[in-house]
N, C-alpha and C positions, 0 to 999 in steps of 0.2 A: 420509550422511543428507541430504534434502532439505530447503531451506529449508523448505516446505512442513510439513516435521514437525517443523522446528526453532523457526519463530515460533507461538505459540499463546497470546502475547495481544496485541492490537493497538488503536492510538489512534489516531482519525481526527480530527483537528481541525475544525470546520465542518459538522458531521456534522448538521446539520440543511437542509443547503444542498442546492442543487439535484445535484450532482455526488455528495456526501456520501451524501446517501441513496440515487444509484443505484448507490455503492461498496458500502456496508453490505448490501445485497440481492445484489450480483455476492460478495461475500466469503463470505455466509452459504452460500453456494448451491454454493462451489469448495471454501473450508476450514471444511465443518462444525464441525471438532473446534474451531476459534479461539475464543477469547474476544475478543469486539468491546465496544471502549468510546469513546463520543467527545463533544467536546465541544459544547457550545451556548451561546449568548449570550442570545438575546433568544427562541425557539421555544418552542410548547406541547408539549413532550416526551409528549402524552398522543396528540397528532398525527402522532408520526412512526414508522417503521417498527421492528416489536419485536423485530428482530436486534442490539439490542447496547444498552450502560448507556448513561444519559447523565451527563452532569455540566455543570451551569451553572457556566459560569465564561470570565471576559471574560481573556481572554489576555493584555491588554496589563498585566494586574494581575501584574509578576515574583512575589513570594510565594505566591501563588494557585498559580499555573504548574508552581511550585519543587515546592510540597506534591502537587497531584495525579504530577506525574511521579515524587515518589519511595514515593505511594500505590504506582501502580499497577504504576512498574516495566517500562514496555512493549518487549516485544520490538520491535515497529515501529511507526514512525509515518507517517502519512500525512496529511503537511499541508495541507489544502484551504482552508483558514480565510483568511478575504480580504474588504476590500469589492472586489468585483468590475468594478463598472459602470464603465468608461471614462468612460462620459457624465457620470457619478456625479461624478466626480475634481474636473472643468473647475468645478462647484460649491463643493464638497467637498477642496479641494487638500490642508488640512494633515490632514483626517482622515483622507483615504486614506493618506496616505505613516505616520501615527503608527500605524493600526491596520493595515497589511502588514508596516508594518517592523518596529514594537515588539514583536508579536505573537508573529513569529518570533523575533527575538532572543531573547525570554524563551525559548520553546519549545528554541533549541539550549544556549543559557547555562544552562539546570535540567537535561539531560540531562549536562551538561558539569561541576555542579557536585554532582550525583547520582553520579558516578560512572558510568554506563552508556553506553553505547554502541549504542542501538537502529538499524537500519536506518531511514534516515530519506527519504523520496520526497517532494519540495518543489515544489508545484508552482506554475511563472509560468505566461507568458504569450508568444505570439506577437508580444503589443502591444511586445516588447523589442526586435524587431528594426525599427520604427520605419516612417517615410515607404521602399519600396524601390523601385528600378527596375527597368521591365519587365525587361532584360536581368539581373537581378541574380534573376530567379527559376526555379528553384525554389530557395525559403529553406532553407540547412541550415545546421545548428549554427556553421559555423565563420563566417558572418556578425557582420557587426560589430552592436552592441548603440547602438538610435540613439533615446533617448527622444523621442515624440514629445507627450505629453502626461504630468499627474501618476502616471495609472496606469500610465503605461508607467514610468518613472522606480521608482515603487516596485516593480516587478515585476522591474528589472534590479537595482537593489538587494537586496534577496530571492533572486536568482541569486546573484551577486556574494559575498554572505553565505555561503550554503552551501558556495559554493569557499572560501571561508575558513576556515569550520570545520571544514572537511574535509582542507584544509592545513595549519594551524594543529593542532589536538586531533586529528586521525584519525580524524573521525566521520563511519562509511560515507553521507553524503548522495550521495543520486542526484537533478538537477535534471530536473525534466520543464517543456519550454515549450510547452505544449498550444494549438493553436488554436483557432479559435474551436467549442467542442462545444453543442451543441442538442438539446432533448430535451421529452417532458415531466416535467412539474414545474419548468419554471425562472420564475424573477421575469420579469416586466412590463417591466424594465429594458430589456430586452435585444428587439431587433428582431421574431426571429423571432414571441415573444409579443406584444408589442405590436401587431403583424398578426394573428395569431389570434384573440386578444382581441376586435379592431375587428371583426375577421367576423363572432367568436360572436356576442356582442354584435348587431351588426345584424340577424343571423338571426330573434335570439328578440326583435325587435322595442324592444331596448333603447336601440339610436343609431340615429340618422336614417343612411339607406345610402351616407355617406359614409365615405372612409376618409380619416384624414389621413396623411402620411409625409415624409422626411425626405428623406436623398440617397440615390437609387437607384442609382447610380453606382458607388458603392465594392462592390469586387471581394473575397470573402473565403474560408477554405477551412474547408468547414465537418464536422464531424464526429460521427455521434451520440453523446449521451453514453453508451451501453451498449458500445460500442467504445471511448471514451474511459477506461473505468474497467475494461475487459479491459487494454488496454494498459498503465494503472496498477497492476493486476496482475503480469503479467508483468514489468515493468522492476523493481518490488519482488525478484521470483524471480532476474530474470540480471540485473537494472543494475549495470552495474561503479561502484562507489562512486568519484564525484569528478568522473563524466562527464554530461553534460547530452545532454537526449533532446528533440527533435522529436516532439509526437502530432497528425497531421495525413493527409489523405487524400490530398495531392497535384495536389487536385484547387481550381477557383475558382467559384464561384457571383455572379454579380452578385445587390446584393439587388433588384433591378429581375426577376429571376426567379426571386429567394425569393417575390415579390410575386404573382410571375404563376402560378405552379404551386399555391398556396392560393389565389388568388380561384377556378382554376377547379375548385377540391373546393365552392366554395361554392354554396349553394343557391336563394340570391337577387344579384340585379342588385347590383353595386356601383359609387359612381362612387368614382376616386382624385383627394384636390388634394394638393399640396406646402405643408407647413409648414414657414416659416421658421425657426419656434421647434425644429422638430426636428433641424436643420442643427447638426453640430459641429464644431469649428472645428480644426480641424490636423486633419481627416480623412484616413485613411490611404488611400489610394483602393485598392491591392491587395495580401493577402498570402496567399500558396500556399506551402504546408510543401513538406520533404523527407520522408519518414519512413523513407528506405534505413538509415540506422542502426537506428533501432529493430527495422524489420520484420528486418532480418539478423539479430540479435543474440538477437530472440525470437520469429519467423515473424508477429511482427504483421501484419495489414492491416484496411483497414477489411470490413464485411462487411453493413451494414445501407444503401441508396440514400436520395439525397439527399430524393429523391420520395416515399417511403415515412416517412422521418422525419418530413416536414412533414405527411402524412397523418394519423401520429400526433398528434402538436402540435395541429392542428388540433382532434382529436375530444377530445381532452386539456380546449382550452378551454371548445370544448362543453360539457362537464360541470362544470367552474368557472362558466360564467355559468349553470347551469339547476340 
């Protein structure tokens, strides 16, 4: 019997989130028969896509946690739930580290005190692997873990965690450290939109045709999210519980040519200044995945161009600013 017929109900944590919802639409579309359910925080659930229940409820609340997991009982889970933004952290230091870390722990500690044993896919971050040297690239798994700011620190702890409870209690966790994935529907937070935005925006005559930006410098590898959440697929179907996965392209992008490849979709003149305020401070300057394990193990690879995603992104914002 295949996984595939053996899980038929599933909890996505975060499932209002940018990655979340392009999981929920990839799941509905592969395991029809599934039952999908996932969690939200702060979202207008009236707003999000009609493939699966929702249930508000703040994670870092243990009793909360305790009672949905032994509601629903889920064959799998698929942890997304996270503050996300790096940039976010350097502000925000103890809220990232309480809401990544506490979040989780509830989440493994109520399957642990439930009795169950769901197949559990955790997913960090690339940011784990820290400040790297050229020579030290391309990154794979067996790379040392080098925090380099708060969200990186909670995102190796959150690894770290799931080796635990998967040595400790037996509970099939599979870590996944995804790189940096891009898509539409993601927050403002994060580069890619903050550039598309600034475009739309200037298009439909809403900013003066300036763009502002940060450091163009730093090197990243970047991945769409519809490949991103295949990949979380597949490692769900064959990840050996206990082993941690690489989802990345292999591939690096300066964002000085994320920069350049969406101004020339655009429509009007733009001029670029450097903003100091956008500058962040322990800047990683480059990180480029492995993804030979993963792609062995489950024929992954990427399959959507870098050029073509930003294209997306772009017409994405389009329709948010109009």
């Amino acid at each position: 019997m295949s996984f595939r017929e053996v899980f038929v109900r599933i909890l996505i944590t975060g499932a209002s989130g940018f990655a979340g919802q392009h999981l929920i639409r990839y799941l509905a579309a592969v395991q029809p028969e599934a039952e999908q359910h996932g969690t939200v925080f702060r979202a207008d659930v009236s707003s999000l896509v009609s493939n699966a229940t929702y249930h508000r409820l703040d994670l870092c609340q243990a009793e909360a946690v305790l009672q949905l997991i032994r509601e629903l009982c889920p064959d799998v889970i698929y942890h997304l739930a996270a503050q996300s933004a790096p940039a976010r952290s350097l502000k925000s230091p103890w809220y990232t580290l309480e809401t990544n870390v506490r979040s989780q722990l509830n989440l493994l500690q109520s399957c642990i005190e439930s009795n169950l044993s769901p197949r559990i896919l955790l997913v960090t971050s690339s940011e784990v692997y820290g400040i790297v040297k050229p020579e030290e690239l391309p990154i794979t798994e067996n790379h040392p873990l080098r925090p380099a700011n708060h969200y990186s620190l909670s995102k190796i702890t959150q690894d770290l965690m799931g080796w635990q409870y998967f040595m400790m209690h037996g509970l099939p966790v599979i870590r996944v450290r995804a790189f940096n994935h891009i898509g539409t529907g993601q927050g403002s937070d994060f580069v890619t939109i903050d550039f598309a935005l600034q475009i739309a925006r200037i298009e439909a005559g809403q900013q003066t045709p300036i763009m502002r930006v940060g450091n163009l410098n730093a090197q990243r590898d970047f991945t769409d999210v519809r490949d991103t959440v295949r990949a979380y697929y597949l490692l769900m179907q064959h990840g050996i519980p206990g082993e941690c996965y690489n989802v990345a392209t292999g591939k690096c992008h300066s964002i000085q040519e994320l920069l350049d490849i969406l101004l020339s979709y655009s429509t009007t003149p733009i001029h670029v200044e450097s903003d100091p305020k956008r500058m962040r401070p322990s800047d990683i300057p480059i990180l480029q995945g492995d993804y030979a394990k993963l792609g062995t193990l489950t024929g992954w690879q990427p399959s959507i161009s870098f050029a073509d995603t930003l294209r997306d992104v772009l017409h994405d914002c389009r329709q948010r600013v109009t």
